[in-house]
N, C-alpha and C positions, 0 to 999 in steps of 0.2 A: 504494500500500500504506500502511495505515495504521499511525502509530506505534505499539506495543506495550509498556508495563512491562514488564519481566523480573522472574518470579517469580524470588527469591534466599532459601535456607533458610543459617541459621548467620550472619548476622550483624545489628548492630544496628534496630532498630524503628526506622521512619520516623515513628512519630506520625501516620501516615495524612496527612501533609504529602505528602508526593513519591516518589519513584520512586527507586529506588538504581540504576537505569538502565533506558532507554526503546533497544528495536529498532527501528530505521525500513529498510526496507530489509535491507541487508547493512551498516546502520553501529547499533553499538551506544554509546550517549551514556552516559558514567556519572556519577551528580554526585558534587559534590564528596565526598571520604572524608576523615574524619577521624580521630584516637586516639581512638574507640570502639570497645569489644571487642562479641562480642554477647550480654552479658546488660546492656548500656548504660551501661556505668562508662569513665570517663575512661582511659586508661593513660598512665604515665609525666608525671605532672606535672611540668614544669620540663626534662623530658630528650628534647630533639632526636632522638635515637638511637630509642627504645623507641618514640617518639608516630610518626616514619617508619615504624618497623616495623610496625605496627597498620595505618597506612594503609596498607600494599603489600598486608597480608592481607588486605584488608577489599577492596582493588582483584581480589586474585588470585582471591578468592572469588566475586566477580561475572563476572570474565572465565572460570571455568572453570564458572559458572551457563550462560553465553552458550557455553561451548564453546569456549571461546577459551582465548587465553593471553595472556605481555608481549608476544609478538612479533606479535601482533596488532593491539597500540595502533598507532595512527599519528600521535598527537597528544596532550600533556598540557598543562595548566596548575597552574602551583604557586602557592598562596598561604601566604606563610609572614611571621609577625610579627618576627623579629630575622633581618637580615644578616650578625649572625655564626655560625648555624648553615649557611648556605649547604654550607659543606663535610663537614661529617657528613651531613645531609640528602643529597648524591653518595654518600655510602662506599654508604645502606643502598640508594636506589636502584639504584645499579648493582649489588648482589647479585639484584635481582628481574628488569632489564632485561637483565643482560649486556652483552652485546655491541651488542644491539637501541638504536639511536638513535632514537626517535620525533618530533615536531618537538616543542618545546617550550617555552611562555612560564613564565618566572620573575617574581613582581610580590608587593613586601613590603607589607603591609596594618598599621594600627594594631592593630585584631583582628580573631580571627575569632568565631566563635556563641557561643562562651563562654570568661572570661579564660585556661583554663588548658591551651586548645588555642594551640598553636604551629604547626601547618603544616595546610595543605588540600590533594588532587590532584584533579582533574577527570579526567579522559578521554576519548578518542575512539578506537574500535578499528572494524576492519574485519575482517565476517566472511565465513568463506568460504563454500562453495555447500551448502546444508543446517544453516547454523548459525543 
């Protein structure tokens, strides 16, 4: 079966770069999300709290494109530029994951695509039979 993009309405433009996540199978790959809302504006300059937050939506809106949800991820990657937001960056995630442990890499970066993002999350979700 061949990989598929996943059409996503509501949130930011890819620039016709990439794919805001690729189905292969029953595993949906989602790239990385950042504090972009979707008319393509930054959120929360400087604020750990607000730029997570963005990212969880910006995740939850692709996973419920796919028909999913958090308890569907089985794996994230976080890239985030200061080591001292590690602990806000938990508070907001665990409001969107719960309970759900996924497996997960943590890796601090100089930056990321532009100076006044502070965190990235990748994904891997598994879906189930007709998603």
């Amino acid at each position: 079966m061949p990989a598929e993009p996943l059409k996503v309405e509501n949130i930011h433009d890819t620039w016709g770069l990439y794919s805001h996540a690729v189905k292969a199978g029953n595993l949906l790959f989602i790239s990385g999300q950042v504090a972009i809302d979707p008319e393509g504006n930054i959120v929360g300059k400087g604020d750990i709290e607000a730029q997570t937050e963005q990212v969880m939506k910006n995740l939850k809106t692709i996973l419920e494109a796919a028909g999913a949800s958090f308890k569907d991820v089985a794996k994230i990657t976080v890239y985030m530029v200061n080591p001292e937001h590690r602990a806000k960056f938990h508070e907001v995630r665990k409001r969107y994951f719960g309970e759900h442990k996924p497996a997960s890499v943590l890796v601090f970066v100089k930056s990321l695509v532009h100076p006044d993002l502070l965190v990235e999350v990748e994904a891997v979700a598994v879906l189930g039979k007709g998603k």
